[in-house]
C-alpha positions as CSV (number, residue, x, y, z in Angstrom):
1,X,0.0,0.0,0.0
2,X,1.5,3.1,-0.6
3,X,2.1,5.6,2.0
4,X,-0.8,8.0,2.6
5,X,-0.9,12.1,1.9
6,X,-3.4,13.8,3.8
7,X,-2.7,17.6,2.2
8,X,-1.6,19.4,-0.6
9,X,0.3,22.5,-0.2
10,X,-1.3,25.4,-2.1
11,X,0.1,29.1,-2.6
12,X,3.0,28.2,-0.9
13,X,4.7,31.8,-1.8
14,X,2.0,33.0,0.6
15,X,3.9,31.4,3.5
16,X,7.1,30.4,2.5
17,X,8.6,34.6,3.2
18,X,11.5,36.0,4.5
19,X,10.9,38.8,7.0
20,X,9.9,42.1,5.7
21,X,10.6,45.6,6.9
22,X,8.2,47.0,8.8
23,X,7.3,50.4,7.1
24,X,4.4,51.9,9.8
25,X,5.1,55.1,11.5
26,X,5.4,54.8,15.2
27,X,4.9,58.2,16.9
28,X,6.4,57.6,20.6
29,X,4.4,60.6,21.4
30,X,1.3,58.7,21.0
31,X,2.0,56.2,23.1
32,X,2.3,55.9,27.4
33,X,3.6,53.3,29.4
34,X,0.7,53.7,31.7
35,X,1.0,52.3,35.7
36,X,3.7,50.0,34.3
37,X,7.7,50.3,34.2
38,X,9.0,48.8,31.0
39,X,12.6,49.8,32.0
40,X,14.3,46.8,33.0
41,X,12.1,44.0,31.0
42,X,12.2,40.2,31.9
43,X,10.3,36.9,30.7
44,X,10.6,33.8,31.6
45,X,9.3,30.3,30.5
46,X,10.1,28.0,28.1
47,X,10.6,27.0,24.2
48,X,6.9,29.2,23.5
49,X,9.5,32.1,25.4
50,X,12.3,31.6,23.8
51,X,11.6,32.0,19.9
52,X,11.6,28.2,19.2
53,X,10.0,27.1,15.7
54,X,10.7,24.9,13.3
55,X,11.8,22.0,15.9
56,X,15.0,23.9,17.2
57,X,16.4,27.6,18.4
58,X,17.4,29.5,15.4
59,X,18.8,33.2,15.3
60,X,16.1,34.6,13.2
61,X,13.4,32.3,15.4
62,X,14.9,34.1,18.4
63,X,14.4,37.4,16.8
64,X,11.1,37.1,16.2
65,X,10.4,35.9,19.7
66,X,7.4,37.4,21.6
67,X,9.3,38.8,24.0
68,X,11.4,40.3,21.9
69,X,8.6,41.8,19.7
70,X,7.0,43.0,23.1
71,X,10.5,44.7,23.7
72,X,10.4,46.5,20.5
73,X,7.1,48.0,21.5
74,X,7.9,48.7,25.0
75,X,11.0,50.6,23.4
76,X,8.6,53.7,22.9
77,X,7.6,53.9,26.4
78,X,10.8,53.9,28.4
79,X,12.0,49.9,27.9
80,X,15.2,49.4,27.9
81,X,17.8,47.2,26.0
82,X,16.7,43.6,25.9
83,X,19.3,41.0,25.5
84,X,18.6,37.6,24.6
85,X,21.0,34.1,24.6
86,X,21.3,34.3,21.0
87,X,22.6,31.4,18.6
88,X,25.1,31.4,16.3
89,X,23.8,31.3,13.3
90,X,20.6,29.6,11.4
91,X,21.4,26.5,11.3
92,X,20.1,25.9,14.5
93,X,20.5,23.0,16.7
94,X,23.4,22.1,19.8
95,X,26.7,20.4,20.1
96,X,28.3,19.7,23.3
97,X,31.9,19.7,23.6
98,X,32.0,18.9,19.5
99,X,29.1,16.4,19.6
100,X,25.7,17.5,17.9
101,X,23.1,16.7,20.2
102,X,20.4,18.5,18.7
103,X,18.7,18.9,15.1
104,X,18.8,21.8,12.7
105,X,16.1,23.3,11.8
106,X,13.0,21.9,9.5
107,X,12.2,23.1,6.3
108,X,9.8,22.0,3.8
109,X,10.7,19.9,0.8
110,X,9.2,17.4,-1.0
111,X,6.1,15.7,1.5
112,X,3.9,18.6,3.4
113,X,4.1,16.1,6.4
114,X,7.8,14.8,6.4
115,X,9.6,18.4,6.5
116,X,13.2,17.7,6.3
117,X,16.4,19.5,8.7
118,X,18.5,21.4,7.3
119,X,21.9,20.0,6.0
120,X,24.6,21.1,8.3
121,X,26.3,20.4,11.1
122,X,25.2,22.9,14.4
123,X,27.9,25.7,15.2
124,X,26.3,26.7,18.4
125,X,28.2,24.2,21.4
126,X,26.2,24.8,24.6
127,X,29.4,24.2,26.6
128,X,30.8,27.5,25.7
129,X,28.9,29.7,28.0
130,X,28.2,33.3,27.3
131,X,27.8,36.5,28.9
132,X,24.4,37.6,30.2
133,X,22.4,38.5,32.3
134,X,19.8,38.3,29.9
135,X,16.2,39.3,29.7
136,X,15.1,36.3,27.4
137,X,15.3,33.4,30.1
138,X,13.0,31.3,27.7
139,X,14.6,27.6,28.1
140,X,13.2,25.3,25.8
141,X,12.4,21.8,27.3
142,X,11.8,23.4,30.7
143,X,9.2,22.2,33.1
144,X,8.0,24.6,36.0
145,X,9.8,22.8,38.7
146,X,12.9,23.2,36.3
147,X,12.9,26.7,37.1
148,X,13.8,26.0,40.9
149,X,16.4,23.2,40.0
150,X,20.2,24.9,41.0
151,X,21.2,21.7,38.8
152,X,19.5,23.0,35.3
153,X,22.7,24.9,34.4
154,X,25.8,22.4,35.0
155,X,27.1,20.9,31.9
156,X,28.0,18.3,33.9
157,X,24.5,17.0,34.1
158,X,23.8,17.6,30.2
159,X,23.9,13.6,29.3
160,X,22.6,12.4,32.4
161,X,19.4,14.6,31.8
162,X,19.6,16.7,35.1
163,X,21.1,20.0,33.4
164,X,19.1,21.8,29.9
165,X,21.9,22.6,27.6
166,X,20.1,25.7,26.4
167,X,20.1,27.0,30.3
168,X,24.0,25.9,30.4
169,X,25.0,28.0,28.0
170,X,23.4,31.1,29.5
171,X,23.5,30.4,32.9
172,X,25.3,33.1,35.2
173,X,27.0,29.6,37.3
174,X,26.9,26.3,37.7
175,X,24.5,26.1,40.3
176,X,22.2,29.0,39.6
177,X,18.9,28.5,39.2
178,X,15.9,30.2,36.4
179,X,14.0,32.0,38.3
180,X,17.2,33.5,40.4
181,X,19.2,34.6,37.5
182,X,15.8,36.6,36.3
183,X,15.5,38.3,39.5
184,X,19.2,39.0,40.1
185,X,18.0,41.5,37.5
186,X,15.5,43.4,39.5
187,X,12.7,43.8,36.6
188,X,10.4,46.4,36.9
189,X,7.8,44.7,34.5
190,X,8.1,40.5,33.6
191,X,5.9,38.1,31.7
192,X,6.2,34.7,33.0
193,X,4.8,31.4,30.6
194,X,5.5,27.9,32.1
195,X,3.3,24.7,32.3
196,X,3.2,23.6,29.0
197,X,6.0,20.8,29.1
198,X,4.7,19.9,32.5
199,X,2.0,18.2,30.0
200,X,3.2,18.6,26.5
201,X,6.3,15.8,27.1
202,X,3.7,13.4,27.8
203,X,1.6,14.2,25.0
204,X,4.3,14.1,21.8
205,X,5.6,11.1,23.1
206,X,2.2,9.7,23.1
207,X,1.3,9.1,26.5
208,X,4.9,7.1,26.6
209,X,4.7,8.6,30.4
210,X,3.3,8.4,34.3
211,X,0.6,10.5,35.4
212,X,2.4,11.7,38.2
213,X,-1.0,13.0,40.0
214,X,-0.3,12.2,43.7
215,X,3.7,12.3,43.8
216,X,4.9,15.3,44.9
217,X,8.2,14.6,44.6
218,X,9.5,15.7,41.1
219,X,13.1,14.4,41.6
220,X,11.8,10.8,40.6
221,X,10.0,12.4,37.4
222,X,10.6,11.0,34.0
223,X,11.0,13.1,31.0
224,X,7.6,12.3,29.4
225,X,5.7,12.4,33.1
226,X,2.5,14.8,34.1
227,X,3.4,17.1,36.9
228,X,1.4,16.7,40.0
229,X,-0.9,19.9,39.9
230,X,-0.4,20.2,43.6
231,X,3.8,20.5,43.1
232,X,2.7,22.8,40.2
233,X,1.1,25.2,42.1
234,X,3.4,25.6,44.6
235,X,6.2,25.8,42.3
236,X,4.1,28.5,40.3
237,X,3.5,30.5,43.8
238,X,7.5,30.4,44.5
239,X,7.9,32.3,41.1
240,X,5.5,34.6,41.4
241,X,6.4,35.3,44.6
242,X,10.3,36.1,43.9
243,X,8.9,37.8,40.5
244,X,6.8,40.4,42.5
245,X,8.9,40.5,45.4
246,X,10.9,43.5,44.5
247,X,7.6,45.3,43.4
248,X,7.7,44.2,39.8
249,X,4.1,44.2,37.8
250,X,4.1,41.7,35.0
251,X,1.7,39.2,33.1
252,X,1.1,35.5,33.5
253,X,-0.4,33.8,30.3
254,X,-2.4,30.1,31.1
255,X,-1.7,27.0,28.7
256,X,-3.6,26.7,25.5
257,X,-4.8,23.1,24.7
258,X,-2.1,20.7,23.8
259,X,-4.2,18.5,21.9
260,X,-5.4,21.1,19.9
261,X,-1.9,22.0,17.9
262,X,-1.2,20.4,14.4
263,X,1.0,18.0,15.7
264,X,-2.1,16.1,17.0
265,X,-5.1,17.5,14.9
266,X,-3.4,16.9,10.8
267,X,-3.5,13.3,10.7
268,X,-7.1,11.8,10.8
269,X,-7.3,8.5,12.8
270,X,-9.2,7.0,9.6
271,X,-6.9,7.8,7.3
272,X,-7.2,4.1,5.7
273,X,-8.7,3.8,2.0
274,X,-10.1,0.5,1.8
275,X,-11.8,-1.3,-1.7
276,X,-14.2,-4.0,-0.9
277,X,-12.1,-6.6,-1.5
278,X,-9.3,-5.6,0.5
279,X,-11.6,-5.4,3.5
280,X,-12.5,-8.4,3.2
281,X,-9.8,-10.0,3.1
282,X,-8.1,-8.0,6.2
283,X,-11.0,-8.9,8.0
284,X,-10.6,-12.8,7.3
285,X,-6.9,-12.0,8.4
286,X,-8.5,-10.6,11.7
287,X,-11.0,-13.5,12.5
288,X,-8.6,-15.3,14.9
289,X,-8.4,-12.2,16.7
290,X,-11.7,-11.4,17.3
291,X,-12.9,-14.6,17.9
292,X,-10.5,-15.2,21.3
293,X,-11.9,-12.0,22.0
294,X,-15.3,-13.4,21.8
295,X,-14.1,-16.1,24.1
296,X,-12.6,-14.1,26.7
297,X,-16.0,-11.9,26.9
298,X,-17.4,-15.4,27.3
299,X,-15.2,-16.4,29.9
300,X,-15.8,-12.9,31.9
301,X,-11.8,-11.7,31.2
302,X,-13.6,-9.0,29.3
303,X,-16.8,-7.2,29.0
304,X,-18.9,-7.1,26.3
305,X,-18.3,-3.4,25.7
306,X,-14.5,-3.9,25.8
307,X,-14.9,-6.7,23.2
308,X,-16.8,-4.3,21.0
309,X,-14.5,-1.8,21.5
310,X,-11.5,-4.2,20.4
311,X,-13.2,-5.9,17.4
312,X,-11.4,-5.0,13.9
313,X,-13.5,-4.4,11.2
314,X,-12.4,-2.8,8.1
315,X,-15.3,-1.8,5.4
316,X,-14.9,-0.1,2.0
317,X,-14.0,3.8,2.3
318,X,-12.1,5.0,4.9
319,X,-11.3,3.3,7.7
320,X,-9.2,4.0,11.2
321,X,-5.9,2.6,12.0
322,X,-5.3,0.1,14.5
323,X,-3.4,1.3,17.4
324,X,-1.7,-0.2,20.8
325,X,-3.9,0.5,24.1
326,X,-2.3,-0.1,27.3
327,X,-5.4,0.5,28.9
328,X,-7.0,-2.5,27.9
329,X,-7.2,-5.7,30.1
330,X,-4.3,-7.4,29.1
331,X,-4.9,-11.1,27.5
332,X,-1.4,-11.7,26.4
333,X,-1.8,-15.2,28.2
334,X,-4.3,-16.3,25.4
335,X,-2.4,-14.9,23.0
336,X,-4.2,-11.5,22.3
337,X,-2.6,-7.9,22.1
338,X,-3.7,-5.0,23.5
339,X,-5.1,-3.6,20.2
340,X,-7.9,-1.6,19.1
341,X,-9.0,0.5,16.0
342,X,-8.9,4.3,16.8
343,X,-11.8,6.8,17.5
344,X,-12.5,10.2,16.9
345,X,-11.6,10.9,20.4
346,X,-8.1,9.5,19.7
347,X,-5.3,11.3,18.1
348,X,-2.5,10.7,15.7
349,X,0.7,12.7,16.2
350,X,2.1,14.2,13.7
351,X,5.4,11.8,12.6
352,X,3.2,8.9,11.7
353,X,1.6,10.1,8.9
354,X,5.3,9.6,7.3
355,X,4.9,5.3,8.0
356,X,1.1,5.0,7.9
357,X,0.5,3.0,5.1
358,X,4.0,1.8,4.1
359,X,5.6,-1.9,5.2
360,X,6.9,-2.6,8.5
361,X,8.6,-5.8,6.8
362,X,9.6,-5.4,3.1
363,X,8.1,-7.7,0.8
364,X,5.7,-8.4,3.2
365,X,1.7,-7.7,2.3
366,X,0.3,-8.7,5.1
367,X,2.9,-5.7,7.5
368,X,1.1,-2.6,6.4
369,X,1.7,0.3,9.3
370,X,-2.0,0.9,10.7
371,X,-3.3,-2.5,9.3
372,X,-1.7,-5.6,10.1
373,X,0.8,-4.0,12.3
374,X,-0.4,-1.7,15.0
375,X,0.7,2.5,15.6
376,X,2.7,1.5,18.8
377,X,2.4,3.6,21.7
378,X,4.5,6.6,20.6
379,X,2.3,7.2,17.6
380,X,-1.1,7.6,18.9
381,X,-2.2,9.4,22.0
382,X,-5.6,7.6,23.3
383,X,-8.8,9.3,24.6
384,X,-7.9,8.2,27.9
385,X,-4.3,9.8,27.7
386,X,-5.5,12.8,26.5
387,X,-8.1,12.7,29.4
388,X,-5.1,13.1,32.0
389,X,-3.6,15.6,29.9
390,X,-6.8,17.5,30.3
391,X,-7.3,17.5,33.8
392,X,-3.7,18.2,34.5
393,X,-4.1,21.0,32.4
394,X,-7.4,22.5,33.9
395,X,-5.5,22.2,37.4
396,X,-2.5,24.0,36.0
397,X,-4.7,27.3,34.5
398,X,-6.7,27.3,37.8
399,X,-3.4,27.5,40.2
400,X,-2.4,30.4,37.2
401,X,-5.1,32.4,37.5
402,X,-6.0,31.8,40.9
403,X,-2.5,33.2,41.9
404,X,-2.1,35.9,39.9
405,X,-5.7,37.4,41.0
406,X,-4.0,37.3,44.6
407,X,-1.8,39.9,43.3
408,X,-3.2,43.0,42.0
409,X,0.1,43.8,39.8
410,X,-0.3,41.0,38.6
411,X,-1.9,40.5,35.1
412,X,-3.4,36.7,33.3
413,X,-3.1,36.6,29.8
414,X,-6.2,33.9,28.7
415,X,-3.8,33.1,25.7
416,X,-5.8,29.5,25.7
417,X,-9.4,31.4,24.6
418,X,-7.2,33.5,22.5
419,X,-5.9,30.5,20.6
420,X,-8.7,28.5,20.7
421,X,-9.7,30.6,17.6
422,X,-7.1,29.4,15.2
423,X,-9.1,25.8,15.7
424,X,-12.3,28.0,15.3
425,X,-11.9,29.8,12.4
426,X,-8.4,31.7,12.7
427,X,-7.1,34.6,14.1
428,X,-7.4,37.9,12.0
429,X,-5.1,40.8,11.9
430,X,-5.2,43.4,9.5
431,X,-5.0,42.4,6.2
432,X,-4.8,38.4,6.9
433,X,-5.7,35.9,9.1
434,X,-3.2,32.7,10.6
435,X,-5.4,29.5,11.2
436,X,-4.1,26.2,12.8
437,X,-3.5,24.7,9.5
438,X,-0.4,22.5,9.2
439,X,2.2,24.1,6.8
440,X,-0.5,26.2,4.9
441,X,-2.3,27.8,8.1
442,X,0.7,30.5,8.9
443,X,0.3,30.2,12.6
444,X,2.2,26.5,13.4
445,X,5.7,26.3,12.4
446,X,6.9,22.9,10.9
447,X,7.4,21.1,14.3
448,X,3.2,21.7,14.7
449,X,4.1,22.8,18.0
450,X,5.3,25.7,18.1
451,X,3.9,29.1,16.6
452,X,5.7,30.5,13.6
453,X,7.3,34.2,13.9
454,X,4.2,35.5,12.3
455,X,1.9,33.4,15.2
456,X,4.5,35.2,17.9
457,X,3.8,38.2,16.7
458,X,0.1,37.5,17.3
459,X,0.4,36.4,20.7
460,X,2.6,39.7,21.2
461,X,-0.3,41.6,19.9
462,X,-2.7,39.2,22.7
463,X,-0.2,40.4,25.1
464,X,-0.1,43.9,24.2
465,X,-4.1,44.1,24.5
466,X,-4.1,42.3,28.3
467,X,-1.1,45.0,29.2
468,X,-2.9,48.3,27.9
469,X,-6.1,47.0,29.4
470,X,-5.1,46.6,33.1
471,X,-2.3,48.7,33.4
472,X,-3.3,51.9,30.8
473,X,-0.7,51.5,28.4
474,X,-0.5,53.0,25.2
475,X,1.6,50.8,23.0
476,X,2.3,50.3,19.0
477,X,0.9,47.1,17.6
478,X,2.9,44.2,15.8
479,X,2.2,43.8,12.6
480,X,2.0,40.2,11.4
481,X,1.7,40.3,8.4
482,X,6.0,41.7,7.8
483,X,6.5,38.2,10.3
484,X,7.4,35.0,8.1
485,X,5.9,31.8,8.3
486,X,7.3,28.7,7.1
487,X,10.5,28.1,5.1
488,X,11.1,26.1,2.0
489,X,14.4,24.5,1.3
């Protein structure tokens, strides 16, 4: 069978743009900083914070970070210079001590859904640590309780997973923390964005994680686990708390839905075209296996709704993949794997769509990816996985904006409503409008997790609004439309 395209790529000279300049007059006469103090600016958070796109840290990503755009504006009203951890060129990507442990960036080429990294090998090493402080402490890969960690910055710990070798390379020593080396530089005004890996880890690799909901220590975490909301929330409350505690006012933004990014919502879970015949057969190759399921719903192993739910059946049209379900009742002793065909509720990340369809085993009919051989656990994220996600995530926003309304200069930034749009319709701006779209949509950048330069400049623009709102600022706009999209190689 061959290997199964889900989009075509159309006007791509619409998206595929290097920056342009940005030709509207600012007057800084018309504009006022308001009750706020732009003159030492500082953000913190993680990959969303630091300009990532495209599946790595680039210098023109970093650029066209949010908080960098926000600096540009603030510029008008008082704000000062804002230094960020910048890379070297890009390429993108990390070595350590010579060895590449990172990707370069993706570009598009050839298959919409299999965008390719760019040839080259990185130039940044994350072992040669550079001058700050900076006002960019966006660390890609960092969880909340990261920020706390006076670990996160020795290269020491870079292989064993205990040090981020973006925060190595920028941190002011060994043993400083996040959160200290932001308020070492007594901000007047900060913008703090952090939760999202606390879930996000767990989600891309597929629910290949614990729900860690009841351990509060976050020492035994592995990479891919939820974060207790309860170690969450305290861990949120210690930033806040050193954020503000030097009279700072700043803005909090809450965590848009994981599930709803391209990386989960471009691949259909029935993406299976299927001819009469062909059904029929595949179904005659499935017999055995329904059949002990019949018998272990007769034997009480199962219920009769679990055997429903596990029956195969393929029909002519389109049909869902089969995927791995490890929350099924396990019958390995008679022989049976914890298989099922997907739902609507289920979702499909993103790199499968590139071995959906093709041969697990060459030469072999019978090994098709999503037929005869299962998406394993990495490639599909079930309804019940995304449940957890869910709930972790509700508990997160709650502890968010449930802290930051304890503190009057303090400021939440619903960036999830805000977002939720781009799955609604799209977001409009003058003259355009960026959708959730993979590729084609302008608002996703290849890794369909991240926003592209144009999608920061958006969420600047969100920002910009909460911040003129509460505090009664008068700041220029972004303009998206001079922002690029995605690249082609």
């Amino acid at each position: 069978m061959k290997n199964i395209k889900y989009i075509a790529l159309m006007a791509l000279g619409l998206v595929a743009c290097e920056p342009e300049l940005d030709n509207s007059i600012e007057d800084a006469g018309a504009y006022s900083s308001g009750s706020a103090d732009f003159s030492k600016f500082v953000t913190v958070g993680n990959s969303l914070t630091a300009g990532y796109a495209d599946g790595t840290v680039y210098l023109e990503g970093q650029k066209n970070s949010y908080p960098n755009i926000l600096a540009s504006k603030f510029s008008f009203v008082g704000g000062g210079t804002f230094k960020q951890p910048l890379v070297n060129d890009n390429l993108g990507g990390l070595v350590a001590g010579g060895v590449q442990i990172t990707d370069t960036r993706l570009v598009l080429s050839g298959d919409p859904l299999a965008p390719t990294n760019v040839a080259g090998t990185p130039t940044t090493d994350a072992t040669n640590v550079i001058s700050g402080p900076f006002n960019n402490m966006g660390v890609p890969g960092a969880k909340s309780f990261h920020l706390l960690s006076n670990t996160y910055g020795d290269a020491a710990g870079i292989l064993t997973g205990t040090a981020n070798p973006y925060f190595v390379r920028m941190a002011s020593s060994p043993s400083a923390t996040m959160i200290g080396d932001a308020v070492a530089q007594n901000p007047t005004f900060f913008s703090l964005w952090i939760g999202n890996n606390d879930i996000l880890s767990f989600a891309t690799s597929g629910g290949a994680g614990v729900d860690q909901t009841g351990n509060l220590n976050p020492a035994s975490y592995g990479s891919n686990d939820i974060t207790d909301p309860m170690v969450f929330h305290g861990t949120y409350d210690a930033l806040l708390s050193q954020l503000t505690a030097s009279g700072a006012k700043g803005v909090v933004m809450n965590l848009p839905s994981v599930t709803s990014i391209p990386y989960f919502t471009t691949v259909p879970y029935n993406p299976i075209p299927m001819d009469a015949t062909t059904a029929a057969g595949t179904n005659a190759a499935y017999a055995p296996y329904n059949g002990g399921l019949a018998m272990a719903a007769g034997g009480s192993l199962i219920t009769a709704a679990e055997m429903q739910q596990r029956t195969i059946t393929f029909a002519a049209g389109q049909n869902p993949v089969v995927i791995e379900d490890e929350s099924l009742t396990d019958l390995t002793a008679m022989g049976l794997p914890s298989i099922r065909m997907a739902t609507a509720n289920d979702f499909i990340v993103l790199p499968a769509s590139s071995v959906i369809g093709t041969l697990a085993v060459a030469g072999d009919p019978t090994s098709v990816i999503g037929v005869g051989v299962p998406l394993n656990d990495s490639q599909a994220l079930t309804e019940n996985e995304a449940g957890m996600i869910a709930t972790a995530q509700a508990a997160y926003n709650n502890s968010i904006a449930m802290l930051a309304a304890a503190n009057e200069d303090v400021v939440l930034v619903d960036v999830k409503s805000s977002l939720e749009q781009l799955a609604a319709g799209g977001i409009s701006y003058n003259g355009g409008m960026i959708t959730d779209t993979y590729a084609t949509g302008g608002g996703f950048s290849l890794d369909g997790v991240h926003p592209t330069a144009r999608g920061y400049a958006v969420i600047a623009n969100i920002i910009i609004d909460a911040i003129e709102d509460n505090f009664g600022a008068q700041l220029p706009k972004a303009d998206p439309g001079t922002y690029p999209t995605v690249y082609i190689d």
